[in-house]
KOLMIVO-492639 format. One record per residue: x, y, z of N, C-alpha, C, O, CB in turn. Coordinates in pm, whole numbers, plus 50000, padded with zeros to 5 digits. Atoms other than C-alpha are relative to their C-alpha. Glycine has a CB too. Layout:
N
XYZXYZXYZXYZXYZ ...
//
This chain:
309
501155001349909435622112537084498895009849959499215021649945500435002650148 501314990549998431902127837024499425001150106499054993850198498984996849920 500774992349853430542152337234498704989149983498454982149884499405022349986 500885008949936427452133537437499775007150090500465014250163500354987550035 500514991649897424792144737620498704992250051497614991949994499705015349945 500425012049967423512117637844499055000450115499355006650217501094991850023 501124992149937420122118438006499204985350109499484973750079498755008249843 500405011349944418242094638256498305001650027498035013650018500934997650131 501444999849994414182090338312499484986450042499574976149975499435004249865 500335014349908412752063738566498355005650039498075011450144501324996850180 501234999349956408902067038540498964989650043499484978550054499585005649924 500445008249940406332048438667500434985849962500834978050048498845002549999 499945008350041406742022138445500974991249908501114979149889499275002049981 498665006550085409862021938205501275008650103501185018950170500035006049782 498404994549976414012025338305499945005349900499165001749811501344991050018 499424997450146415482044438046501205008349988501315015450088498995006849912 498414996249988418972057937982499795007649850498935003649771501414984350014 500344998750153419192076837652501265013449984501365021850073497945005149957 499074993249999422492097237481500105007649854500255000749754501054991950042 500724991550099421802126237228501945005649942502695013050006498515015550094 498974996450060425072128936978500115000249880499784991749797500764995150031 499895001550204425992141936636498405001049960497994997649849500774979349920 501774998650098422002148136574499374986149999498504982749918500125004749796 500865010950046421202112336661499925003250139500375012150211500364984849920 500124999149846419822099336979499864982650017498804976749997498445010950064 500095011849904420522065237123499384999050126499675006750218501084996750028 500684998749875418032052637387500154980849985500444973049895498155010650004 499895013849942417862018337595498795004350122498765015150181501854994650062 500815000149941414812010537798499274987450058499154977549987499525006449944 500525008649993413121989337972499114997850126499475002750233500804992849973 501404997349932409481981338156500144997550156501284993050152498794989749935 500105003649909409301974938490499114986650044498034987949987499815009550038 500225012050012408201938838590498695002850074498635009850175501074989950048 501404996349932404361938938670499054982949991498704976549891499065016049883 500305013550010402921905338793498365000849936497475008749970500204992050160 501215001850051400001891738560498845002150050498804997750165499934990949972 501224994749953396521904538621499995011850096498985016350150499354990050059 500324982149898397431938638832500455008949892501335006849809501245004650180 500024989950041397031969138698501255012749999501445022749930499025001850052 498694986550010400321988338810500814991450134500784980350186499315023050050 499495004449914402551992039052500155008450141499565019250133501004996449942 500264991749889402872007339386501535005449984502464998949938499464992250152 498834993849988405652034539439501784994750043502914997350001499505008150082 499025006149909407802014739681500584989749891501774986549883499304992850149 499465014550078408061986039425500435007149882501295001549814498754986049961 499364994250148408662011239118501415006350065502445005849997498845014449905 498364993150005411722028239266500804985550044501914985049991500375016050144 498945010049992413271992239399500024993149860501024986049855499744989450120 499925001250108412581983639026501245004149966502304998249989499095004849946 498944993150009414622009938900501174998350040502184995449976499835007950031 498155002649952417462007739106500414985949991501444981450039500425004050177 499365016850013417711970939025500974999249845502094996049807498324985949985 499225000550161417681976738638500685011249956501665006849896499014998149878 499284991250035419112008238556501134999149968501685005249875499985006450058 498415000250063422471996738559500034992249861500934993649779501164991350111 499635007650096421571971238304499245009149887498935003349783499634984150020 501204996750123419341995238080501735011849966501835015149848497615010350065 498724989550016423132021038095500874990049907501204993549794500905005250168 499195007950107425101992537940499894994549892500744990049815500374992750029 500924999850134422861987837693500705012649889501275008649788498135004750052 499474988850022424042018137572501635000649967502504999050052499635007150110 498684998150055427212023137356500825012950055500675023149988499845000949850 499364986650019429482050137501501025005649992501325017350013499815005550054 498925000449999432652039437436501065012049930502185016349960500034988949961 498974985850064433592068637177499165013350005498825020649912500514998249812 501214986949969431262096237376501425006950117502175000750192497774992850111 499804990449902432822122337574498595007350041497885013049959501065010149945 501364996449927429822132337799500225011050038501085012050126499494992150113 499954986649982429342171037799499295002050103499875009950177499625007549898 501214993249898426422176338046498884984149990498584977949888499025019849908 500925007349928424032150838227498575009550022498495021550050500754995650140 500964995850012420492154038213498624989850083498894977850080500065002449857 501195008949954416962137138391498945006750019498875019050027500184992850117 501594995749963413492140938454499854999150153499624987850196498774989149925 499874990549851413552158038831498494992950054498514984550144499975022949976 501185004449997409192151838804499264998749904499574998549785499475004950064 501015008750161406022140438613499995014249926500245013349806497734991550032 500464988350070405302178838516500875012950075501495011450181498235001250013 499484989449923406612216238587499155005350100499385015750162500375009949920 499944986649912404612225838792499564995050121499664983450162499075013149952 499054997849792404492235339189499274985050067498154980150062499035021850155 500355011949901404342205639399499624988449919498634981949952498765003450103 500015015050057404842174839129500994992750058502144994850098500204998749848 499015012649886406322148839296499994983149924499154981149836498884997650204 500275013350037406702110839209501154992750060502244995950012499854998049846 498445004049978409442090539384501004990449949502174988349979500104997050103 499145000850105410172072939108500855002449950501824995649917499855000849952 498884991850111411832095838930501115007050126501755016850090498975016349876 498494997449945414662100439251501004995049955502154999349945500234996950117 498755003450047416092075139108501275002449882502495000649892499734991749994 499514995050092417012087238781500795010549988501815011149919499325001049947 499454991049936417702118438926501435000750087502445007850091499115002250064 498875002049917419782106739154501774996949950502895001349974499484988950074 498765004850073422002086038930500605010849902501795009249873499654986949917 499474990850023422452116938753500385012650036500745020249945499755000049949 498964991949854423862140739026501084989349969501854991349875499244999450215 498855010649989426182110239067500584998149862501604991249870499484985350058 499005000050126427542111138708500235011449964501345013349914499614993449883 499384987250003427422147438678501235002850108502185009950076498885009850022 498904993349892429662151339011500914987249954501994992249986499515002150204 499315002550025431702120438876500725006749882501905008749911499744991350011 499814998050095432312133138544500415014849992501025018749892499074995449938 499874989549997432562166738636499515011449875500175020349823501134999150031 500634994950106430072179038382498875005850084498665002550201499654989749883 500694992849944427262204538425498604986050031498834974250002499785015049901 501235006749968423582187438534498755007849994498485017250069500094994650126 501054991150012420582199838426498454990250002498414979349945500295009149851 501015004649941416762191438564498925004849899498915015949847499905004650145 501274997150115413312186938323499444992850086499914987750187499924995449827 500665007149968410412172338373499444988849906499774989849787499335006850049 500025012250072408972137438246499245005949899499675005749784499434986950069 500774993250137406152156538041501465010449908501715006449795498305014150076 499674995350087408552180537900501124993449953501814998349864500055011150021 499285009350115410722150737802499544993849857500014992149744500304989150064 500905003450135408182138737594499455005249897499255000549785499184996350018 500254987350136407052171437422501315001149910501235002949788499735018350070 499115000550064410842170537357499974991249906499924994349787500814999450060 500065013350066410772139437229499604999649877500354997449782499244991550059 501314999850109407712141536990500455015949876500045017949761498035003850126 499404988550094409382174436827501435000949989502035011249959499595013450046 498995002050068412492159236779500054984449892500904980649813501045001150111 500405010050068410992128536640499375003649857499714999649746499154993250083 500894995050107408692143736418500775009449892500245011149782498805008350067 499524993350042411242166236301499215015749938499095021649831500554991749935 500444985349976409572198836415500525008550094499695012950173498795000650029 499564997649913411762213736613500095018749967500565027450041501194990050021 500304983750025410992250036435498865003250133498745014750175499135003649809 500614992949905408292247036731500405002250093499605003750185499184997350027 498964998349858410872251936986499595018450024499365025350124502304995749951 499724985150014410832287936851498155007249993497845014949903501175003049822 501164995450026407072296636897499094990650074499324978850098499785001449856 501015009649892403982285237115498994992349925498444997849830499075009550115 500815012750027401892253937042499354995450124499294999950238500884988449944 501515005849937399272233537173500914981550009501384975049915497995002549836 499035012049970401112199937337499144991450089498734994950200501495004350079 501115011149931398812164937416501314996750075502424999950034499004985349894 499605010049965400202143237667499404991050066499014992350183500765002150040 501025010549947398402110537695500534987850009500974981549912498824998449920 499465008849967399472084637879499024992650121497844994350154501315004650028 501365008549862398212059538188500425011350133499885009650242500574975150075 499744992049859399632087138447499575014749951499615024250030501814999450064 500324983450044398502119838232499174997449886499334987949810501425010949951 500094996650090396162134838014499695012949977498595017350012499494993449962 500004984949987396632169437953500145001649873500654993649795501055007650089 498894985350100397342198037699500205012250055499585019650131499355006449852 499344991249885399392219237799500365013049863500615009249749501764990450108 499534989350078400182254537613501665000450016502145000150129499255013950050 498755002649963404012252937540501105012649944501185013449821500294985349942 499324987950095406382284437447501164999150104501314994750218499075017949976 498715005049994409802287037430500715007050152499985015550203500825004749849 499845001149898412062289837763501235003650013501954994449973499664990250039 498455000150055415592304537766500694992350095501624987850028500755015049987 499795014849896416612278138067499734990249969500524982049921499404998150112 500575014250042414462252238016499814994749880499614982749857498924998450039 500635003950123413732253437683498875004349908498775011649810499734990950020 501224994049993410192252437706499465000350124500024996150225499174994749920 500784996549895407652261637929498604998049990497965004749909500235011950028 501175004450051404442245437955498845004350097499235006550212500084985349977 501214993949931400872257238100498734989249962498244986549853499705017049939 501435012650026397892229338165498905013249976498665023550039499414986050188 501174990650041394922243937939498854988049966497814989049901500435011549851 501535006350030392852213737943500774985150042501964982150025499145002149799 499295009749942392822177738125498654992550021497504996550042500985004050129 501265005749896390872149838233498884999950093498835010350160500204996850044 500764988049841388362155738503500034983950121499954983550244497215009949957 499945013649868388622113638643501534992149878502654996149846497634984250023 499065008150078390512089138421500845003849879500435008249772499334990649960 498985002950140393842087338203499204993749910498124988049922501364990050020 500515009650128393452074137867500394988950007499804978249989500365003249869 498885016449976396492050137937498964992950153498454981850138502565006250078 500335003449922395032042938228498064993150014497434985650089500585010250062 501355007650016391462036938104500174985449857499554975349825498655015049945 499945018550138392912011237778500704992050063501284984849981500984999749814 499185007149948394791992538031498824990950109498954978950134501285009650063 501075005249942391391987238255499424991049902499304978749909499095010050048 500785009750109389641977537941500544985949953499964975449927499885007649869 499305012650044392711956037847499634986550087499284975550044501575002750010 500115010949933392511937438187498744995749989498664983449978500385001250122 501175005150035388591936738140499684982849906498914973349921499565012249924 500155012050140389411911937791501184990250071501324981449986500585007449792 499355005850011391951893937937501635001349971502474992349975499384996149950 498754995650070394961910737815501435000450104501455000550227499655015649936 498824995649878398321915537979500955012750058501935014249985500924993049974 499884989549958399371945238155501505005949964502444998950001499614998750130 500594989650005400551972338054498694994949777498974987449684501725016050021 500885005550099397621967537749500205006749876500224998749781498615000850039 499984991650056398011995237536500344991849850499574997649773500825010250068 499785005750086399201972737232499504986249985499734981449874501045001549993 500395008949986397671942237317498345005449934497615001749842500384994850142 501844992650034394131962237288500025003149827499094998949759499635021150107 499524994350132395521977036935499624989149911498764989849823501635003749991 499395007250069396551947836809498164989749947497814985749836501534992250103 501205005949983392591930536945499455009749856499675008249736499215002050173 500274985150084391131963436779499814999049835498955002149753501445010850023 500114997350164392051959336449499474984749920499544981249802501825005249933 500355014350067390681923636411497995005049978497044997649952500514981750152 501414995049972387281945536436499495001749886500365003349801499845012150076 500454993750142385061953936130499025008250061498335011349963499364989349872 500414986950038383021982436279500465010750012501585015350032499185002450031 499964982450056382332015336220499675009050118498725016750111498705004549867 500364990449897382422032936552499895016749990500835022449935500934997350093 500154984849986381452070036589499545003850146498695012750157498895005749890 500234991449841381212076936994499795014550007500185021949917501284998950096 500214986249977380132109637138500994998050135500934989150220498245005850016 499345002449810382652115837456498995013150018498045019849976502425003450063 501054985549875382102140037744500985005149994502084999749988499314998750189 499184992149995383562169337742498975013850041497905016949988500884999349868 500284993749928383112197337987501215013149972502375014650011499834991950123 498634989350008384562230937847501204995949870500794991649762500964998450174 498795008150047388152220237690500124991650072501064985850018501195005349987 499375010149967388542193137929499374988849977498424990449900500345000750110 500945016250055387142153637892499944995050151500524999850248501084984949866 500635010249905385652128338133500034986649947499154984549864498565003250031 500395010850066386322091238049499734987050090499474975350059501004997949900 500545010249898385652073238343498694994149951498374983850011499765006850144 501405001650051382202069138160500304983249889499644972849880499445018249890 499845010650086384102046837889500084985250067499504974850032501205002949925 499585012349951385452022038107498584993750016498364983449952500945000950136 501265005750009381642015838206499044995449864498214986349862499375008850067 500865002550166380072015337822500744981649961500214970749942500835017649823 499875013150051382751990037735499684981150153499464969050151501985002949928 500665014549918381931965538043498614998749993498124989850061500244999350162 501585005650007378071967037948500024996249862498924993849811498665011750036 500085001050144379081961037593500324987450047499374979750040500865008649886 499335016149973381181927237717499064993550033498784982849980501104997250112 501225011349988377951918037910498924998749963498104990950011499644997550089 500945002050119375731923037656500594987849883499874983049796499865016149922 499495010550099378091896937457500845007549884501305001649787498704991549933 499434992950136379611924337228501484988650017501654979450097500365022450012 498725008550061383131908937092500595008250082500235019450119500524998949831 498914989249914386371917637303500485007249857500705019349864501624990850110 499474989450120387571928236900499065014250012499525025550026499754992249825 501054989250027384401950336879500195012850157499925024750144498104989849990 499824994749863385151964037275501195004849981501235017149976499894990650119 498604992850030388521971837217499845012049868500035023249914501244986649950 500514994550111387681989436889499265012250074500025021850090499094989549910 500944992449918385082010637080500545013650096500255025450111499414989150092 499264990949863387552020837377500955012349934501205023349982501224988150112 499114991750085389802035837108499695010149934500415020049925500504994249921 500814991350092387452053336889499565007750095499345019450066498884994049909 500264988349905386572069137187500695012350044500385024150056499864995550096 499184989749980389482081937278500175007949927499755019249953500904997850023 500224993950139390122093436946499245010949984499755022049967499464991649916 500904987750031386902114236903500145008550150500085020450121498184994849956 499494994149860387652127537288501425009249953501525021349972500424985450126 498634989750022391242140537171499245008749870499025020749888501864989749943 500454988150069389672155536856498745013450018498445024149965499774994049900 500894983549978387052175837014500255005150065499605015550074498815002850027 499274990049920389462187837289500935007949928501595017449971500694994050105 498874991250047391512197737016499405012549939500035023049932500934992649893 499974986350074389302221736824498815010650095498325021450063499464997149809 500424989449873387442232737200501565012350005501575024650013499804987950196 498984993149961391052243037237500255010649863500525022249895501244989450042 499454985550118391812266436893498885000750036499134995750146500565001449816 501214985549974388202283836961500645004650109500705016950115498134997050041 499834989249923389712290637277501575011150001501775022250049499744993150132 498314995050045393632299737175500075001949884501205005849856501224990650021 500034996850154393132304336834500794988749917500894977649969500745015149971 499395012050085395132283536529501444999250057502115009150086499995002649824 499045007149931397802266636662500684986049956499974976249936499434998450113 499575012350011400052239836595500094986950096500844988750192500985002649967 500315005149909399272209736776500604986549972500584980649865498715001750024 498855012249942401572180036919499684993750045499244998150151500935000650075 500385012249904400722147837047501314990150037501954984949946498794990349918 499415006549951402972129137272499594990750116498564992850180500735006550012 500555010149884402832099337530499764986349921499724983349802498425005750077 500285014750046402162063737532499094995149885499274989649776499484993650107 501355003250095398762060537399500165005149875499544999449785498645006250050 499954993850141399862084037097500664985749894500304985849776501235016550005 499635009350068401502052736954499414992049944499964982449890500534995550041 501035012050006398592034736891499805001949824500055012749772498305002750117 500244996650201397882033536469498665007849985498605018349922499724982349879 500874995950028394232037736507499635015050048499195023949974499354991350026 500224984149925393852069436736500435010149897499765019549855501035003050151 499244989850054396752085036533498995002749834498515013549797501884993949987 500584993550114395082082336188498685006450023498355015849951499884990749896 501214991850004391862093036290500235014650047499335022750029498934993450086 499534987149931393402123136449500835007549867500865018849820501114996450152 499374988250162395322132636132498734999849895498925005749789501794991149879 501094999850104392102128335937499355012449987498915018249887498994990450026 501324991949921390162152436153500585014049961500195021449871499784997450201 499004987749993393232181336252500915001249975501534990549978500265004650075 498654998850042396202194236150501224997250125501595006050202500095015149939 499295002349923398612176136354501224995349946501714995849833499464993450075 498345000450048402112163536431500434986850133500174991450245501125021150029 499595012849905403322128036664501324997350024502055001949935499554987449948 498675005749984406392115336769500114984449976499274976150011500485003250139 499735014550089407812083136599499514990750146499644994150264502144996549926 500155009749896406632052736796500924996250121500694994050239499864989749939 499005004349891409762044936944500365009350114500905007150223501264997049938 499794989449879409722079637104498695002450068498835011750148500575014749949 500794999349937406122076837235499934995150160499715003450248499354995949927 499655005449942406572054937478501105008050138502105014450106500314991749907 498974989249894408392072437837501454994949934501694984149880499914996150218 498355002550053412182073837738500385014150066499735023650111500404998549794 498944987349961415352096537821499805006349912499445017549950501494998850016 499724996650099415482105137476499655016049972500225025249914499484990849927 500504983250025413472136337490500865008050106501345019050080498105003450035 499184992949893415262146237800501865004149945502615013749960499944987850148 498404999850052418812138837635500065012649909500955020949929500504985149902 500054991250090417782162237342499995015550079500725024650039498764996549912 500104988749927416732190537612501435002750066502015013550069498854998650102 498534993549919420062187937809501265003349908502255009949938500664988250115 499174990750115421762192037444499905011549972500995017149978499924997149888 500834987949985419672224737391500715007850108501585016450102498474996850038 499284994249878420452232337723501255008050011501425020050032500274990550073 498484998049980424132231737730500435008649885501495014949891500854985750003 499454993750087424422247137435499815020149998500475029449953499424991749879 499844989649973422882275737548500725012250103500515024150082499274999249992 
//
């Protein structure tokens, strides 16, 4: 039997189950059902989600030759005081209930610092465990960077040093998506539009300080649509935005923290175009696609960490 260290994460939008053994990490996931043309979902309907599929996103999951050392989940969206989401009880929950079956320890993260996990065990940087960095997380429920140094409990320990001031990113390419037509959640649907584009965008965002403002975009690309621009050319647009928005929060942020190694995690990081223009610009570092995306996976890796210490 291999030790196993088996983690759970129920966020707004994906189940996910995920079991960190031998240096690999098996994950199973899956979206939450969102009827055509709405934008999300309301709380009440994401946790009866969850508790519908969860069991089927666990059997997904091989664990026939795992001995399960320690149970692990994402508790809330972020560390700090008063994050809440009631989403994530469920995940939580089901792991209390396999820690007290199993009689293994149980240990509590949050959904962001699953994903910083994630992205620096993906990337295979996990030397930044041991030293502080500069950590994106951009998604449709966050966009932050957060200062991240190491944690002898938790791991790590993260500090918001720069954020939005109205709209997610995920949450503004998912407007734009429904704008063209697309189907919700958009984030790859837009990508996919995007690259059927032939220009040459160069946007100016807003940025106030280290933090951004993109509530502005969502408006540019609906006067672009009714001016007749192309949904390729509009999609194209929304991206390049973001894009130059993450790179000038990134080097507001080293003038103000100095050189730093800097991490991008979250949904939107998955996207092709954002990412190369962002390695063009700064010296960066991503987590593989499959770990962008919410998952246990980063969490599983933390409650290995964990236990070991």
């Amino acid at each position: 039997m291999n030790k196993a260290y088996l983690a759970f994460d129920t966020s707004n939008y994906t189940t996910s189950a995920a079991v960190y053994s031998g240096g690999e990490i098996l994950q199973s996931k899956k979206l939450l059902p969102v009827k055509k043309g709405q934008a999300g979902l309301r709380q009440s309907d994401a946790v009866f989600h969850h508790t519908a599929q969860l069991h089927t996103v666990l059997d997904a999951l091989d664990l026939s030759d795992c001995k399960i050392e320690a149970v692990g989940a994402s508790f809330t969206p972020r560390s700090e005081e008063g994050s809440y989401m009631p989403c994530f009880t469920v995940g939580s929950s089901s792991a209390h209930i396999a820690s007290k079956l199993l009689g293994v320890p149980l240990y509590s993260f949050s959904h962001q610092q699953g994903h910083i996990a994630a992205a620096v065990y993906s990337s295979g940087r996990n030397d930044l465990l041991n030293r502080t960095f500069i950590a994106f997380h951009i998604s449709g429920g966050t966009t932050e960077a957060v200062l991240v140094s190491p944690n002898e409990e938790k791991i790590i320990s993260t500090q918001i040093i720069a954020q939005t001031l109205d709209l997610n990113a995920g949450q503004t390419v998912d407007r734009v998506g429904l704008m063209l037509g697309l189907d919700f959640p958009c984030g790859a649907l837009l990508e996919q539009l995007a690259l059927k584009s032939e220009k040459d965008y160069n946007p100016k965002p807003t940025l106030k300080g280290c933090n951004c403002c993109l509530s502005g975009l969502e408006n540019k690309c609906r006067k672009m649509l009714d001016d007749g621009v192309s949904g390729e050319d509009v999609a194209l647009f929304c991206l390049k935005y973001i894009e130059k928005t993450l790179i000038s929060m990134s080097r507001e942020l080293i003038k103000e923290y100095g050189s730093q190694p800097i991490l991008f995690a979250g949904g939107v990081m998955s996207n092709s175009i954002i990412k190369e223009g962002l390695s063009r610009e700064i010296d960066c570092c991503f987590a593989k696609p499959e770990f962008s995306c919410d998952n246990a996976a980063g969490v599983a890796y933390l409650t290995y960490l964990a236990h070991q210490r």
